[in-house]
N, C-alpha and C positions, 0 to 999 in steps of 0.2 A: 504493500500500500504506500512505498515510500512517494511522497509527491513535491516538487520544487515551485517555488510560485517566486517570481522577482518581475522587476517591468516590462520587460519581453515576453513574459507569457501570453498564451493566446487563452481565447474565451475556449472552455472546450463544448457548451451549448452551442446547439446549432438551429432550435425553430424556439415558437413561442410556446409549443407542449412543451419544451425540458425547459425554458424559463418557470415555469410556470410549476413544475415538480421543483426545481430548486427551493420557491416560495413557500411551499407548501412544508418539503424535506428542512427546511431552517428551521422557520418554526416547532416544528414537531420535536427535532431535539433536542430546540434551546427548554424547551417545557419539561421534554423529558430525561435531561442532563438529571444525575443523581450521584448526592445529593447537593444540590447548589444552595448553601447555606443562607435559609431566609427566605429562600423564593418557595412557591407552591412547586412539588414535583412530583413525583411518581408514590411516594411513600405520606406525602405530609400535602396535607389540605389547611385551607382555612376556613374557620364558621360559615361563611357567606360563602364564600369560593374555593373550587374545588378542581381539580385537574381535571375531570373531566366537562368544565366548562372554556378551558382552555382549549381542548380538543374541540369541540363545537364550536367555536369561534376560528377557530385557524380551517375545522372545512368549510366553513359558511361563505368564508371569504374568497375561495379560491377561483370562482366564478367572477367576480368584479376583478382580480388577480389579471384574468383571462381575457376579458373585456376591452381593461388599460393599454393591455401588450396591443391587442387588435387593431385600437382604435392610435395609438403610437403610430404602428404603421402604416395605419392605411392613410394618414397625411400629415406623413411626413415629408412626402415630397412636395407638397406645398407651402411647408413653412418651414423647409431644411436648414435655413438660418438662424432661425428664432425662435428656440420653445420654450417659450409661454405658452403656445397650443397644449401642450402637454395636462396642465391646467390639474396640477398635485394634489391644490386643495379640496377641487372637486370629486378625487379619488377619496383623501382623507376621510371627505365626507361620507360619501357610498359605503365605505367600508365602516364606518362606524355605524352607520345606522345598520347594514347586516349583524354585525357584529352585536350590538343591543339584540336584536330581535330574535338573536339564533339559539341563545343561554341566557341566564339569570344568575350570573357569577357578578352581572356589571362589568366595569371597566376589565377586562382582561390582556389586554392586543393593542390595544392603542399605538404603543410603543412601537410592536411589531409595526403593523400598518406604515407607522412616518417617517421609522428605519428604510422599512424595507421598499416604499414608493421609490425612493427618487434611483434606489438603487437596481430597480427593475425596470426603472426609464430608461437608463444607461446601458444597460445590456440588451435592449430592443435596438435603441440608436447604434451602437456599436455592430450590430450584428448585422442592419442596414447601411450599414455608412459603410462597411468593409474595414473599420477600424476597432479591433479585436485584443490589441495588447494591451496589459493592465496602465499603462503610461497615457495610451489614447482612453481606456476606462475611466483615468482620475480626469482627467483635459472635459470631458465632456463630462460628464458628471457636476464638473465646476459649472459648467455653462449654465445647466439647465436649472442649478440653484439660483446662479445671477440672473436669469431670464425670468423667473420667479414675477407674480402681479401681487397687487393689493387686494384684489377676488381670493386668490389663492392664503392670503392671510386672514382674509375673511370667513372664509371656509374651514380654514385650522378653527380659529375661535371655534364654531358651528358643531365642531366634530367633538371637539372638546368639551362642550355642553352638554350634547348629545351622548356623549360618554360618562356624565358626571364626576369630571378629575379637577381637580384644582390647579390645571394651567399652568405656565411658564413658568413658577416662583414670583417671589416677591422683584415687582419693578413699576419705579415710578408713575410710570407712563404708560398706558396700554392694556390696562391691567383688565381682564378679563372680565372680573367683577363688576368693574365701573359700566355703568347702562353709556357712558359714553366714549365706550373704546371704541366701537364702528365707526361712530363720528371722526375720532383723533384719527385711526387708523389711515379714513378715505382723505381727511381733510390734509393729512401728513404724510401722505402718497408711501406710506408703510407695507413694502415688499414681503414677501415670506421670508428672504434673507435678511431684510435689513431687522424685523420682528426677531430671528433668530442670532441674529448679531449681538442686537439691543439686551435680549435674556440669558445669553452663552456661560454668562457667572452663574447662574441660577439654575440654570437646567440641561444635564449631558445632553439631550437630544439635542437642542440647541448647539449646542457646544461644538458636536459634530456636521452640522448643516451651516455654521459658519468659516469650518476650519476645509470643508471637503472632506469630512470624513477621517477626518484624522486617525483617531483614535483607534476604528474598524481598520482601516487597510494599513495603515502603517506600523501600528503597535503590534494589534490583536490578530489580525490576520496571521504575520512572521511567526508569534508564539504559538498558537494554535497549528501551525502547519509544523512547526519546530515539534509540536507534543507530541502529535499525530505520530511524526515517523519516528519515534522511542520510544514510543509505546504500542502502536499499533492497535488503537483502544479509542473511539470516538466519543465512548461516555468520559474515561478522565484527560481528552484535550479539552472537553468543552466545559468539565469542572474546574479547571486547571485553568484554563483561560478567563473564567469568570472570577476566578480568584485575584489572578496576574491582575488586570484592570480595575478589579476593586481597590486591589493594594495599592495602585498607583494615582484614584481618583476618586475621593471619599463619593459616597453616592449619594445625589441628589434629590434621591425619592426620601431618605431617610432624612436629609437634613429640612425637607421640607416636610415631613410628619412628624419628627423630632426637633433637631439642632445638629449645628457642624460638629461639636464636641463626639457625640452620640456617634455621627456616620466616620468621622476621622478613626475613632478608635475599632470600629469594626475594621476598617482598612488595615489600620496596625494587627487586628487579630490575622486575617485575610494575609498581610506579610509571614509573618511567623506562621502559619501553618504551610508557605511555599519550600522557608527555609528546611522543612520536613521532607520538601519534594510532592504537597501535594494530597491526591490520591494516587499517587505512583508509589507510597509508601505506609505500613500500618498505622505506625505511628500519624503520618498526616491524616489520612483516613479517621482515626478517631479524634486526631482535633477538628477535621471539620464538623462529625456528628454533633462534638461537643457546643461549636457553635452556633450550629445547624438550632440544636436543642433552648440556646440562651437567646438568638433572637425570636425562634417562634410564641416564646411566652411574650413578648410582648404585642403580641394580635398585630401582626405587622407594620407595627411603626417605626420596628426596623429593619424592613423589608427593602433589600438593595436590589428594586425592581429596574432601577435606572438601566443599573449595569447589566441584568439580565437580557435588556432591551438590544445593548451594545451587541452582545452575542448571537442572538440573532440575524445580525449583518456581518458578523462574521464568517458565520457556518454559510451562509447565502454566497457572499465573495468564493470562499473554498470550493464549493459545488459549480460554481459556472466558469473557475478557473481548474478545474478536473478532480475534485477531491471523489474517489467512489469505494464503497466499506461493503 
């Protein structure tokens, strides 16, 4: 299973059916990674939600999935310059509102969905433009965030209602709550990059829609793909890599249900169980259970759902640049 991924890789997807299983295949075992300390997973639910609400929401969606990639194509030759056509937000949207209607977990995918849109936009352009290396991946990828509308930031808000999440973090301006953020937003000609710009302190998803993804392809990816071939084990690259990223970027679901003190120090526990090596090792294996254990009493408000999000477009990248188990 040994696999190499650097800039000169090619996409190893070839239509929009394997786009479209990648989406599907990420998700599934960002969920079903075990045990990803905190998160809902194969073994540990929460009161409200529960793993198999997860699984309902990631097939519900794969039809609007199918839809995107379709409707990408079929004009793009008319606006080969400029995608804004693309129109993220109004995907956002569709899939939250599946996503509501398919389970009764609530909010479960969100994440998934805003991760994984722009990054399923890019591998449809890619695969029509004839430009398939992960170098023309990042290049275009950039675009389609700067090409971004004020509709498209509109429609984030939309999804985010419709999901009942508490939004970007806390920011001055803009702020989701406010009955006159649509106003600021249209009157302040507020992009979905510049909105992700504006919140990038406050919120990883953010964070990664300002930076291009940073954190996915250039951190997470190499580790993840580094795991993969020493161990030969898809469940502890993607435990392992959730790890890797947490330790390096306190999670900001946690400091927005808790405080930064609270997410920091989970990050430090998340270090010291790598220096164990992980689930590559018993010892790490039972410090994760152990943390596993001490964040779920707290009914998930220490739940480093952020960074579960992150993984998601991880396992996504690896799959469409040839990851196969």
């Amino acid at each position: 299973m040994l696999i190499h991924i650097d800039k000169d890789s090619n996409l190893s997807v070839k239509t929009i059916d394997d786009i479209v299983r990648c989406t599907s295949l990420s998700s599934l075992l960002e969920v079903a990674g075990w045990p990803k300390p905190g998160n809902v997973h194969r073994t540990r639910d929460y009161p409200n939600t529960r793993f198999e609400h997860f699984l309902a929401a990631i097939a519900a969606i794969q039809p609007n999935f199918n839809n995107f990639c379709i409707r990408i194509k079929k004009i793009l030759k008319i606006y080969e310059k400029k995608y804004s056509y693309i129109k993220l937000g109004r995907f956002f949207k569709d899939s939250a509102e599946t996503m509501i209607e398919w389970q009764k977990g609530g909010n479960v995918i969100l994440g998934h969905i805003l991760i994984l849109a722009p990054l399923v936009a890019t591998t449809v352009l890619c695969l029509n433009l004839n430009k398939v290396r992960l170098c023309d991946f990042k290049n275009i990828l950039k675009k389609i965030i700067n090409d971004t509308t004020v509709q498209d930031t509109i429609d984030l808000y939309e999804s985010i209602r419709i999901s009942n999440v508490g939004g970007l973090g806390k920011i001055e301006k803009y702020d989701i709550n406010d009955k006159n953020a649509i106003n600021q937003l249209q009157n302040d000609k507020i992009t979905l990059k510049k909105i992700f710009e504006f919140s990038q302190t406050n919120d990883t998803i953010s964070k990664e829609y300002a930076s291009g993804f940073n954190i996915i392809i250039n951190e997470g990816l190499p580790y993840f793909i580094d795991t993969v071939n020493k161990t030969n084990n898809i469940n502890i690259a993607t435990v392992n890599t959730f790890l890797f990223i947490l330790s390096k970027y306190p999670d900001t679901l946690i400091i927005k249900k808790s405080n930064y003190n609270n997410a920091n120090l989970v990050s430090i526990k998340a270090k010291e169980i790598l220096d164990y090596d992980g689930l590559m090792s018993s010892k790490g294996k039972q410090l994760i259970e152990n943390l596993d254990d001490y964040l779920y009493k707290e009914n998930g408000k220490l739940n480093p759902g952020a960074t579960a999000d992150l993984i998601v477009g991880v396992l996504f990248c690896a799959l469409i640049f040839g990851l196969r188990f």
